[in-house]
Jmol script that loads the backbone (N, CA, C; Angstrom):
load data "model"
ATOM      1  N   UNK A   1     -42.654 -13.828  41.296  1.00  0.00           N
ATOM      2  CA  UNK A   1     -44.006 -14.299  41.555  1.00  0.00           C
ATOM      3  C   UNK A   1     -44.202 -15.625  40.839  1.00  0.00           C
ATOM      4  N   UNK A   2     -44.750 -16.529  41.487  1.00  0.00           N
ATOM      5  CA  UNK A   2     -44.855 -17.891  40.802  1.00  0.00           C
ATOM      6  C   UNK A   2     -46.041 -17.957  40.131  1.00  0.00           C
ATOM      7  N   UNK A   3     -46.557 -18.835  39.281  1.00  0.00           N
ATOM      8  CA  UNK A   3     -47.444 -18.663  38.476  1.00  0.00           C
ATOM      9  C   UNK A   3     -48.332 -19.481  38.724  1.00  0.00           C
ATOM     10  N   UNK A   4     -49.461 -19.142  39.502  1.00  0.00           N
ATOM     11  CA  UNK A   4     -50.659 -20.320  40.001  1.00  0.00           C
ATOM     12  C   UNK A   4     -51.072 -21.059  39.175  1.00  0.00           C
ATOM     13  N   UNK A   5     -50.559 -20.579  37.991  1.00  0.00           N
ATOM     14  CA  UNK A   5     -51.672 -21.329  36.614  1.00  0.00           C
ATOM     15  C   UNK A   5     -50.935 -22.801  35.887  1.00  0.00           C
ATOM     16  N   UNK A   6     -49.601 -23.263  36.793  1.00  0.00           N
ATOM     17  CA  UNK A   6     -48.656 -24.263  36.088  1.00  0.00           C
ATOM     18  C   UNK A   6     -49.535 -25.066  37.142  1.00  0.00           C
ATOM     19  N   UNK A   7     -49.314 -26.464  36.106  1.00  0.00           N
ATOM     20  CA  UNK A   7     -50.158 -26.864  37.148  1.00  0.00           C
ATOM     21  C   UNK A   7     -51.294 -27.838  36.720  1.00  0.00           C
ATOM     22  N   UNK A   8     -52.130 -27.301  36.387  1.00  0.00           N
ATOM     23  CA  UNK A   8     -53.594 -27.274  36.101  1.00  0.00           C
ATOM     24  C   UNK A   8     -53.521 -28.507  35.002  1.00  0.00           C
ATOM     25  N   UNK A   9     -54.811 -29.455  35.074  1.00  0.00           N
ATOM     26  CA  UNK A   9     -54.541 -30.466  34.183  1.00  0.00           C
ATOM     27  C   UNK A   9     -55.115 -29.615  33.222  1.00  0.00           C
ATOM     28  N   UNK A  10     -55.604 -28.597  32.577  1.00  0.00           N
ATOM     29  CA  UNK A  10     -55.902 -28.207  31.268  1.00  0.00           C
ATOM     30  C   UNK A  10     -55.403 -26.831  31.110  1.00  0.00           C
ATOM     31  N   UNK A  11     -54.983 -26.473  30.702  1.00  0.00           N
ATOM     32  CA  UNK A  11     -54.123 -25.435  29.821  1.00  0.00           C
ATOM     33  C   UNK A  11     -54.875 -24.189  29.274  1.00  0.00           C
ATOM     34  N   UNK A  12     -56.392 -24.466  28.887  1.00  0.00           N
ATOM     35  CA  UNK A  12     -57.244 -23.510  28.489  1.00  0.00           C
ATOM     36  C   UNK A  12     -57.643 -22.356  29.121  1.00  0.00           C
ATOM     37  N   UNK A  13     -57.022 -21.811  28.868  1.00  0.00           N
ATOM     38  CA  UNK A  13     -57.751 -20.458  29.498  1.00  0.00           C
ATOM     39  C   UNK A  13     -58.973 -20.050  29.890  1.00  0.00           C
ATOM     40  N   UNK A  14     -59.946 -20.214  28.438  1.00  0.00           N
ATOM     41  CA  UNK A  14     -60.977 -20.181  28.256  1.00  0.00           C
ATOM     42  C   UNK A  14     -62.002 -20.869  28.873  1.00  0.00           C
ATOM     43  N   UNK A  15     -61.855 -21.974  29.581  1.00  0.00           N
ATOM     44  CA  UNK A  15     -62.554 -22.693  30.126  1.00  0.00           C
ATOM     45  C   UNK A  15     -63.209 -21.865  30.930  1.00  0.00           C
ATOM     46  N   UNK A  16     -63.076 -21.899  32.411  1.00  0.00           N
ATOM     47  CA  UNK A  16     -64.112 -21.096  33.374  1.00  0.00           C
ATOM     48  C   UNK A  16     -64.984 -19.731  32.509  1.00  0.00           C
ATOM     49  N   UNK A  17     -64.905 -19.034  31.029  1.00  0.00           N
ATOM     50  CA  UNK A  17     -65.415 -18.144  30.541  1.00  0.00           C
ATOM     51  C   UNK A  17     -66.707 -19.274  30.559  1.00  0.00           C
ATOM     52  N   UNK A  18     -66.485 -20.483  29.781  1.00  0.00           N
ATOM     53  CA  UNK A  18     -67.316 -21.244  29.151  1.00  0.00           C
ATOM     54  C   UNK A  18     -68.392 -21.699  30.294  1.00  0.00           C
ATOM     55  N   UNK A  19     -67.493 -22.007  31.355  1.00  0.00           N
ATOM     56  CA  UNK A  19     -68.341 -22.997  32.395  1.00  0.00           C
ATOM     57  C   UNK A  19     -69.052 -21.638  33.099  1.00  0.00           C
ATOM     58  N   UNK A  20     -68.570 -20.225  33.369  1.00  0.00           N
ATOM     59  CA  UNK A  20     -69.483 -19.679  34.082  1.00  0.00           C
ATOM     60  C   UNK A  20     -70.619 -18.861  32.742  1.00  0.00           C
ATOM     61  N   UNK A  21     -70.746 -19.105  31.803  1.00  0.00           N
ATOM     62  CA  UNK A  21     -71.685 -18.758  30.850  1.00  0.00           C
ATOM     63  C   UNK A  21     -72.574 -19.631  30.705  1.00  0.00           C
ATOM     64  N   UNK A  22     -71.843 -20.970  30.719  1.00  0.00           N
ATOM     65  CA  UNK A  22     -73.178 -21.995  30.758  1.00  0.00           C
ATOM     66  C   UNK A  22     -73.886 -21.614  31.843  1.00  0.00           C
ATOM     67  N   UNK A  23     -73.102 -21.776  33.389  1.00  0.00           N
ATOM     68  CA  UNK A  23     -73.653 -21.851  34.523  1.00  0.00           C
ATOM     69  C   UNK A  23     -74.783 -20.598  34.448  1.00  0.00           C
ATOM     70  N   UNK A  24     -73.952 -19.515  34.286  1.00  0.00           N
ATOM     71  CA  UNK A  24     -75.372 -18.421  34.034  1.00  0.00           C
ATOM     72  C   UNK A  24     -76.371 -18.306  33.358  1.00  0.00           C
ATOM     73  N   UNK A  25     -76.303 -19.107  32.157  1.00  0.00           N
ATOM     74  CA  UNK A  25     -77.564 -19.405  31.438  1.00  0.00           C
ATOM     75  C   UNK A  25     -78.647 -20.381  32.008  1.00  0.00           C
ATOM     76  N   UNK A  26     -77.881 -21.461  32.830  1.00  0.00           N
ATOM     77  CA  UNK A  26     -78.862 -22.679  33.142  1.00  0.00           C
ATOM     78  C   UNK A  26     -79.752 -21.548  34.381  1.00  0.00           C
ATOM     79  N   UNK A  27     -78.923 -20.762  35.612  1.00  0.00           N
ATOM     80  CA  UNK A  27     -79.738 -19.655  36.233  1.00  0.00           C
ATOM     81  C   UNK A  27     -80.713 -19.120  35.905  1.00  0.00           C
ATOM     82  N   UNK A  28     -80.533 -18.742  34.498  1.00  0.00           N
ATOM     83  CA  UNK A  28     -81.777 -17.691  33.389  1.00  0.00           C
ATOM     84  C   UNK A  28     -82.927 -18.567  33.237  1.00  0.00           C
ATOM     85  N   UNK A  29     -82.322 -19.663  32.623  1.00  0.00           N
ATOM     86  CA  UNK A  29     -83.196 -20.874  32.170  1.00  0.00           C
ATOM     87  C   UNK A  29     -84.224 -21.085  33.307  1.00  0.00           C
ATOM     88  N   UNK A  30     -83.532 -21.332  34.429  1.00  0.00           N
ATOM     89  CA  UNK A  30     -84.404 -21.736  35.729  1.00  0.00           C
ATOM     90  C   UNK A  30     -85.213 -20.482  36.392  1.00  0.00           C
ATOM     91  N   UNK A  31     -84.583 -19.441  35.947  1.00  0.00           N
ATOM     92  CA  UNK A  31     -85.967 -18.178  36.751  1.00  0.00           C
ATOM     93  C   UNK A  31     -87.124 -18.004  35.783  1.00  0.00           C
ATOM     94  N   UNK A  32     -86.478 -18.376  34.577  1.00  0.00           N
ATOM     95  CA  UNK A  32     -87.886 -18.517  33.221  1.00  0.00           C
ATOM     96  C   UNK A  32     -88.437 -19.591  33.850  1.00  0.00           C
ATOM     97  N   UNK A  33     -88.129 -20.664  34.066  1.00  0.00           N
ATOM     98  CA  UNK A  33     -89.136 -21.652  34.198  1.00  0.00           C
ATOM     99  C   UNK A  33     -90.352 -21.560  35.714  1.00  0.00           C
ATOM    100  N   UNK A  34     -88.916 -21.070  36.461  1.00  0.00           N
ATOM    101  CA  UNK A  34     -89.709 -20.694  37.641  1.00  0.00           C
ATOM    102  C   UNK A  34     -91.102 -19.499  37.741  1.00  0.00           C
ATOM    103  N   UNK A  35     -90.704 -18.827  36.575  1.00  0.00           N
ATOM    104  CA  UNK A  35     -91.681 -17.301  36.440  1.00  0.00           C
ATOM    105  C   UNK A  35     -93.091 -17.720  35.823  1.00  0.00           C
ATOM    106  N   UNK A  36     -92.651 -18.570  34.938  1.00  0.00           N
ATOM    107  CA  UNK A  36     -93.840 -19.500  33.621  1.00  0.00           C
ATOM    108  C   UNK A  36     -94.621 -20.233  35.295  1.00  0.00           C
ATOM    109  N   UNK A  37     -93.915 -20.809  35.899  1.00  0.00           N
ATOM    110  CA  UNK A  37     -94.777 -21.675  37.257  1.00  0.00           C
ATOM    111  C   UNK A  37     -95.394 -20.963  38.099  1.00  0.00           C
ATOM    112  N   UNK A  38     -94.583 -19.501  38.456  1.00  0.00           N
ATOM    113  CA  UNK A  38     -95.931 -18.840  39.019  1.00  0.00           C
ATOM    114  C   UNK A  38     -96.875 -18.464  38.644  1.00  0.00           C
ATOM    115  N   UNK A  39     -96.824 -17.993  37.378  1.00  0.00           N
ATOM    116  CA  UNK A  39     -97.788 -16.743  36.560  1.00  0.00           C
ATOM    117  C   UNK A  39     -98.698 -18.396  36.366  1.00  0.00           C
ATOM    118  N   UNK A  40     -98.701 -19.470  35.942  1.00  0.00           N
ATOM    119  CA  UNK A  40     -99.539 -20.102  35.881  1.00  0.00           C
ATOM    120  C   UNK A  40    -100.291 -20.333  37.203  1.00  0.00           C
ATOM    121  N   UNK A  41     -99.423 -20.313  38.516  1.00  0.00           N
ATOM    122  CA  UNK A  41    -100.083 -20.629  40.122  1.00  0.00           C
ATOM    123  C   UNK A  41    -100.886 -19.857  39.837  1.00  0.00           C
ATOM    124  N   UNK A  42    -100.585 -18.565  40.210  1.00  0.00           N
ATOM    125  CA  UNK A  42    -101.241 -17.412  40.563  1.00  0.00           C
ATOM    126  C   UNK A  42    -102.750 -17.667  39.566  1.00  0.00           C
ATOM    127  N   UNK A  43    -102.819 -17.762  38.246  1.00  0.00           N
ATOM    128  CA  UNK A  43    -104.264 -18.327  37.469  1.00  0.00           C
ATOM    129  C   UNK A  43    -104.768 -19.106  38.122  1.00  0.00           C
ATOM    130  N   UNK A  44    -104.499 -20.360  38.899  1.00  0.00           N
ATOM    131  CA  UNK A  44    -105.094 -21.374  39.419  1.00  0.00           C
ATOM    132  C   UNK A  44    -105.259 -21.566  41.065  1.00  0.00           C
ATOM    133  N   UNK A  45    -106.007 -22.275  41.220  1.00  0.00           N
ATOM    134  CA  UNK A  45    -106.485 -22.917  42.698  1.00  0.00           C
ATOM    135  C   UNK A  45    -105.567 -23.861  43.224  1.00  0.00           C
ATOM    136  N   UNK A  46    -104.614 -24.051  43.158  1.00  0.00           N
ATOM    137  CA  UNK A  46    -103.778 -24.809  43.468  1.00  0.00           C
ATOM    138  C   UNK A  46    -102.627 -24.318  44.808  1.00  0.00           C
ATOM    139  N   UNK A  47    -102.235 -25.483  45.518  1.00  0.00           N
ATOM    140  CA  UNK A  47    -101.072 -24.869  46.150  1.00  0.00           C
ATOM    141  C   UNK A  47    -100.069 -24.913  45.444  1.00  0.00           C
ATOM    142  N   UNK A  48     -98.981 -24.225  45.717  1.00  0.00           N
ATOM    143  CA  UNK A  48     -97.296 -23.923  45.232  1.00  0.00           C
ATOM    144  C   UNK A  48     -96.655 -24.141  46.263  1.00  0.00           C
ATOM    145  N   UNK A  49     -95.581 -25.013  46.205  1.00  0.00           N
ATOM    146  CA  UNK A  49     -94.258 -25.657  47.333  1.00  0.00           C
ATOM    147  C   UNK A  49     -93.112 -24.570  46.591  1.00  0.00           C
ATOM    148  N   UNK A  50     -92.420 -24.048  47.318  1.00  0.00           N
ATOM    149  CA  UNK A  50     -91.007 -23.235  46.976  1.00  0.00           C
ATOM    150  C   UNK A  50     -90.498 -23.246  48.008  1.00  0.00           C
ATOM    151  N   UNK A  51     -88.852 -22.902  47.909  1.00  0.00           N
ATOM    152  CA  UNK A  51     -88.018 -22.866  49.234  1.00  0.00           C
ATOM    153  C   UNK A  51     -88.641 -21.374  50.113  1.00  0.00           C
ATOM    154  N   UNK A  52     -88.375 -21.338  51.066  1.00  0.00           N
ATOM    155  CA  UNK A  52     -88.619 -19.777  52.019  1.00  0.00           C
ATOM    156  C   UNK A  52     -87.913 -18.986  51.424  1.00  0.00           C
ATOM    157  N   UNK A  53     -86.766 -19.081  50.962  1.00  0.00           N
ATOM    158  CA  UNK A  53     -85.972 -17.781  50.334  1.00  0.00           C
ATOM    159  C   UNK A  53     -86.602 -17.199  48.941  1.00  0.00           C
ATOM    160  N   UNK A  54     -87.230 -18.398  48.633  1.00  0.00           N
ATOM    161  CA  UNK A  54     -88.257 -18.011  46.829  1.00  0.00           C
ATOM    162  C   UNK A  54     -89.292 -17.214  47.348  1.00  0.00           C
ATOM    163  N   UNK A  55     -90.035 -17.728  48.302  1.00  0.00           N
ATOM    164  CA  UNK A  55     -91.326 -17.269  48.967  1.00  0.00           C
ATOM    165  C   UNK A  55     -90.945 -16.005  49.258  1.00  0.00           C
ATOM    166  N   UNK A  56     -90.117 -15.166  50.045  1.00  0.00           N
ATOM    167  CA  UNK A  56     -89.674 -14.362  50.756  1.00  0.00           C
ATOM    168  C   UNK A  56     -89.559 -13.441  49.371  1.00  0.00           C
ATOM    169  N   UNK A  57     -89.006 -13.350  48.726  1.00  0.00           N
ATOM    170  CA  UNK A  57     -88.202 -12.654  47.768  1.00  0.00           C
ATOM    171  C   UNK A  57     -89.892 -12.888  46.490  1.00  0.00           C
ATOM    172  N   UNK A  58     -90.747 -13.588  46.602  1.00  0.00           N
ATOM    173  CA  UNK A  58     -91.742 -13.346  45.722  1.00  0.00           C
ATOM    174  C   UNK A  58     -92.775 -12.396  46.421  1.00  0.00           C
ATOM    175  N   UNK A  59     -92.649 -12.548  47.995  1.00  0.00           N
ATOM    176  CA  UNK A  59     -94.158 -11.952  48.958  1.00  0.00           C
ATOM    177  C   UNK A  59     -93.593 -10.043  48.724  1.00  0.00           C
ATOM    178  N   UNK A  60     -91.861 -10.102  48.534  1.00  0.00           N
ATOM    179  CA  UNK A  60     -91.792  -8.618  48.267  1.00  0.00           C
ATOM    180  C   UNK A  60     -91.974  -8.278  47.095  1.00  0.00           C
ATOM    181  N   UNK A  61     -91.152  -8.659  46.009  1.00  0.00           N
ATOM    182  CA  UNK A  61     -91.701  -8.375  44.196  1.00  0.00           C
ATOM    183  C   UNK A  61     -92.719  -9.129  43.161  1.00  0.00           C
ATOM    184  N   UNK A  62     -93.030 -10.338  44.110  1.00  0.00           N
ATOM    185  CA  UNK A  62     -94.043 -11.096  42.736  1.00  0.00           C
ATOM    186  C   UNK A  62     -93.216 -11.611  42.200  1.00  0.00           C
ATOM    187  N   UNK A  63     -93.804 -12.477  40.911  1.00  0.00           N
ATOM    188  CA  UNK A  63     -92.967 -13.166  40.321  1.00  0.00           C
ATOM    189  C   UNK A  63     -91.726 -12.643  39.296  1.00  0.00           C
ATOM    190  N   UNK A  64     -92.145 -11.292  39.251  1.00  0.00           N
ATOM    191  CA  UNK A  64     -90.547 -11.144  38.278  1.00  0.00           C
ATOM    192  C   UNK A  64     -89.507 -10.580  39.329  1.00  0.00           C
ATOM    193  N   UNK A  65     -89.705 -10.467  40.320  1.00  0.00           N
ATOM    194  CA  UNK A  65     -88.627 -10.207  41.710  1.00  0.00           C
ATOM    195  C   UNK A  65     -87.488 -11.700  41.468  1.00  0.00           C
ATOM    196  N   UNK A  66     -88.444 -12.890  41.721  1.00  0.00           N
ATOM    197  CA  UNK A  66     -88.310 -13.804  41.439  1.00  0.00           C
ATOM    198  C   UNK A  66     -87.438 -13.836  40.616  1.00  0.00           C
ATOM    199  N   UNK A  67     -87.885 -13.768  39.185  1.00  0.00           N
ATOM    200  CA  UNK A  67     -86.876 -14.049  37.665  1.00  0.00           C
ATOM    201  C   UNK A  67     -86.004 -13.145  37.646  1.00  0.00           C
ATOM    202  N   UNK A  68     -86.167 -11.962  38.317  1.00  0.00           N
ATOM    203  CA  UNK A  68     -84.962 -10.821  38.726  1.00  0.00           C
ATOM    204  C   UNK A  68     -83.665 -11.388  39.241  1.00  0.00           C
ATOM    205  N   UNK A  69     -84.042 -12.164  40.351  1.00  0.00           N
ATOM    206  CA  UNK A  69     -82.775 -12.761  41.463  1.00  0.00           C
ATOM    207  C   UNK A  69     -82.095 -13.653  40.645  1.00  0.00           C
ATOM    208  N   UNK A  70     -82.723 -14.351  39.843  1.00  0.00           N
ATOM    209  CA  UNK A  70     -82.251 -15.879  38.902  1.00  0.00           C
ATOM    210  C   UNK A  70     -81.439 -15.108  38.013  1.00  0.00           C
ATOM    211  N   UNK A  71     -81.836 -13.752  36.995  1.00  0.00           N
ATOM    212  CA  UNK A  71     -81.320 -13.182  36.261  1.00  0.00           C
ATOM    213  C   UNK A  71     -79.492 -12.579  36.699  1.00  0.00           C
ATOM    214  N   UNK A  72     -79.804 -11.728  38.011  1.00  0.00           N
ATOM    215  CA  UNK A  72     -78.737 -11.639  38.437  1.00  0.00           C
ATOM    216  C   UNK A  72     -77.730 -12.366  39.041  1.00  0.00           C
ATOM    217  N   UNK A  73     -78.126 -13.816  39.504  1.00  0.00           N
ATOM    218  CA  UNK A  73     -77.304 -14.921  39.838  1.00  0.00           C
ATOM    219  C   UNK A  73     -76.444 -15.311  38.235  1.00  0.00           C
ATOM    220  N   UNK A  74     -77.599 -14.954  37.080  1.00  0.00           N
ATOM    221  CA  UNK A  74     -76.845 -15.485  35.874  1.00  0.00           C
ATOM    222  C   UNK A  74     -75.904 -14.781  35.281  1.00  0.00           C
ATOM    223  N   UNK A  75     -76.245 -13.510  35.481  1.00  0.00           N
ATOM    224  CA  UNK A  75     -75.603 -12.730  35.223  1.00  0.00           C
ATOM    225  C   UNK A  75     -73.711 -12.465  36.330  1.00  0.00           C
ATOM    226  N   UNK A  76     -74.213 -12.650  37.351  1.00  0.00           N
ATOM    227  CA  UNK A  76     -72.859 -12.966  38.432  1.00  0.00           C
ATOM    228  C   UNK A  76     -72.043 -14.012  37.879  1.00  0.00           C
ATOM    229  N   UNK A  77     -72.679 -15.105  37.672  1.00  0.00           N
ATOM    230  CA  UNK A  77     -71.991 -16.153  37.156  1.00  0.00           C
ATOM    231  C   UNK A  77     -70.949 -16.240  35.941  1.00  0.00           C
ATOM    232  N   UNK A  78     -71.596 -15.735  35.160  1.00  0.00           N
ATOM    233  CA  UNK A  78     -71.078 -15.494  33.696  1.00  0.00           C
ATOM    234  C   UNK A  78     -69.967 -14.678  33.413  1.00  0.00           C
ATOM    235  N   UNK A  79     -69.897 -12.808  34.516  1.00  0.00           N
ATOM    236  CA  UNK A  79     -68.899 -12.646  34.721  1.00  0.00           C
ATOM    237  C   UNK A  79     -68.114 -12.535  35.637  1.00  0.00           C
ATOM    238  N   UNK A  80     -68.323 -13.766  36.758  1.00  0.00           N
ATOM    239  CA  UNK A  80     -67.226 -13.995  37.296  1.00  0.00           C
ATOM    240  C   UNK A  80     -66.291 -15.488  36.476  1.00  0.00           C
ATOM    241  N   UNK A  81     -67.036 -15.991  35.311  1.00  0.00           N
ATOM    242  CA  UNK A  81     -66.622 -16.831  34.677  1.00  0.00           C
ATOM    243  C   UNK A  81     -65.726 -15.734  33.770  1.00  0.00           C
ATOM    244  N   UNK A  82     -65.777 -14.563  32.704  1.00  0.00           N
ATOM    245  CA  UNK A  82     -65.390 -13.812  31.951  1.00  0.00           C
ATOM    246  C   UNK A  82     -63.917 -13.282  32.708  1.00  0.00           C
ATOM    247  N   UNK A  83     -64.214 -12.725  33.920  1.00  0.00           N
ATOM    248  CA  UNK A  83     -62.765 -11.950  35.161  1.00  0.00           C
ATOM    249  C   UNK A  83     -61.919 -13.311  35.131  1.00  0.00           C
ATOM    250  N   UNK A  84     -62.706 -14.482  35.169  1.00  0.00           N
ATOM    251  CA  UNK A  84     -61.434 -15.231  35.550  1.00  0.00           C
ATOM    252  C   UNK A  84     -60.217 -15.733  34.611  1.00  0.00           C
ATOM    253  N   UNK A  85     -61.248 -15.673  33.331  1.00  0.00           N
ATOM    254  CA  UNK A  85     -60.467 -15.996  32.210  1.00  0.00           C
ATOM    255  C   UNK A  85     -59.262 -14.853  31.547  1.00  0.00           C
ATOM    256  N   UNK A  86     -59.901 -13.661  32.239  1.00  0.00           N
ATOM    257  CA  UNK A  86     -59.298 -12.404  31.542  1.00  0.00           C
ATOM    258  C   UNK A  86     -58.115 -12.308  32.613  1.00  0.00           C
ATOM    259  N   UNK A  87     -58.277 -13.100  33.806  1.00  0.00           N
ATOM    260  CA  UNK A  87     -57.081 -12.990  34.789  1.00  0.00           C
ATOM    261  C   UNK A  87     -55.848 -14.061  34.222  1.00  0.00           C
ATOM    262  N   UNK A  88     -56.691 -15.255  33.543  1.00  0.00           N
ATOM    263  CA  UNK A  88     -55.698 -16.474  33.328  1.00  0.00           C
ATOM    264  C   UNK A  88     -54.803 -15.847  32.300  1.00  0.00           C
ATOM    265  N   UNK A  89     -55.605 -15.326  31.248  1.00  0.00           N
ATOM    266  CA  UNK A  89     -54.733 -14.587  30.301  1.00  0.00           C
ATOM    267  C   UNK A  89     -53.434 -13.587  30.645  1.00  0.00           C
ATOM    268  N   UNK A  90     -53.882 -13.156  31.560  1.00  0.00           N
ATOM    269  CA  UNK A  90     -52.886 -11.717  32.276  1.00  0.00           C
ATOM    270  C   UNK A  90     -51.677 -12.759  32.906  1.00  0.00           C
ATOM    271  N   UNK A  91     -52.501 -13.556  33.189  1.00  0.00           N
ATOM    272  CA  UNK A  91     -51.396 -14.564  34.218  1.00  0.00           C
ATOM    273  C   UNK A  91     -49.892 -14.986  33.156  1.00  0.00           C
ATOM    274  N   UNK A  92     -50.845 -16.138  31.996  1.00  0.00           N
ATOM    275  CA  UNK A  92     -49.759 -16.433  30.825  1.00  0.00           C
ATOM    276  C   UNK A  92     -49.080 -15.703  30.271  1.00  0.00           C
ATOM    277  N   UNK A  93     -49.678 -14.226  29.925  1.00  0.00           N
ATOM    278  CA  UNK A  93     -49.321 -13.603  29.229  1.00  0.00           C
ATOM    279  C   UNK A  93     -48.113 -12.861  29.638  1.00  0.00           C
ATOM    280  N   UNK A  94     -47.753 -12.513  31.241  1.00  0.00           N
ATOM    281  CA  UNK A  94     -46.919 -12.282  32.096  1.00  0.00           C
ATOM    282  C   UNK A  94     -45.901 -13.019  32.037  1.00  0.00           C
ATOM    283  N   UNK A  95     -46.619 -14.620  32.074  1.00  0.00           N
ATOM    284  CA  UNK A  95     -45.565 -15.356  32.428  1.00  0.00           C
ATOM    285  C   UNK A  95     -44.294 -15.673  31.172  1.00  0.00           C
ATOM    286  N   UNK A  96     -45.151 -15.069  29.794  1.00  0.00           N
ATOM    287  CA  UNK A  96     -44.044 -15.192  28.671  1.00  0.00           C
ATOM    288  C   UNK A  96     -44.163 -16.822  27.820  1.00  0.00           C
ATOM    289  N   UNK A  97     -45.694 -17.011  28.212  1.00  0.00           N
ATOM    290  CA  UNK A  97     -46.108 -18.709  27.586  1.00  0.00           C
ATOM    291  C   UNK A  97     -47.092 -17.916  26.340  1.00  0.00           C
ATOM    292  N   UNK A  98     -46.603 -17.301  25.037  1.00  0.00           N
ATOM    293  CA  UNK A  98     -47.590 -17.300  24.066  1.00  0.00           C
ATOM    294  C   UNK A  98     -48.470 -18.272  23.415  1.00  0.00           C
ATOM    295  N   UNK A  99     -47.817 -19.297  23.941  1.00  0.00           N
ATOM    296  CA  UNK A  99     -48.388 -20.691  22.792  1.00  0.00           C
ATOM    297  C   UNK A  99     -49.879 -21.125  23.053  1.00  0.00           C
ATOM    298  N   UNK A 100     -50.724 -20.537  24.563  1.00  0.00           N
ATOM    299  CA  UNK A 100     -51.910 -20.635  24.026  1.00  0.00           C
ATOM    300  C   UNK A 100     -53.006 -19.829  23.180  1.00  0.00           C
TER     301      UNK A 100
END
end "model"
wireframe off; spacefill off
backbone 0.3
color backbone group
């Protein structure tokens, strides 16, 4: 079996853990901010612009349906960032490269 992982301009394993943890946090970050924007709409007289898929997914749960979906996008993210790293490892570790 050849080793998909030769190759790669960086060597780190760890990387995609990192990039899908950030990525899942900035998700979190953004359904908080998004949740703080409704709960303030909803107080006020104002209109609210959102995509149809926000709208759709708020007209069934409200706004923490909302911070729900963001939560679990962050949460997807993070460990499909965690599987991948735990695969790179399996990969090197197979391949008989201890040195990272």
């Amino acid at each position: 079996m050849s080793n998909m992982y030769t190759g790669k301009s960086s060597r780190s394993t760890n990387k995609p853990m990192f990039v899908g943890i950030i990525i899942g946090a900035v998700f979190i970050i953004v359904g908080v901010f998004i949740y703080k924007d409704l709960a303030a709409w909803e107080n006020s007289n104002e209109q609210m612009s959102l995509h149809s898929l926000l709208w759709a997914v708020y007209d069934m749960g409200g706004k923490a349906a909302v911070l729900g979906l963001f939560i679990i996008f962050g949460l997807i993210s993070g460990g499909a960032g965690i599987k991948k790293t735990m695969d790179l490892k399996k990969i090197v570790k197979e391949s008989g490269k201890n040195d990272l």
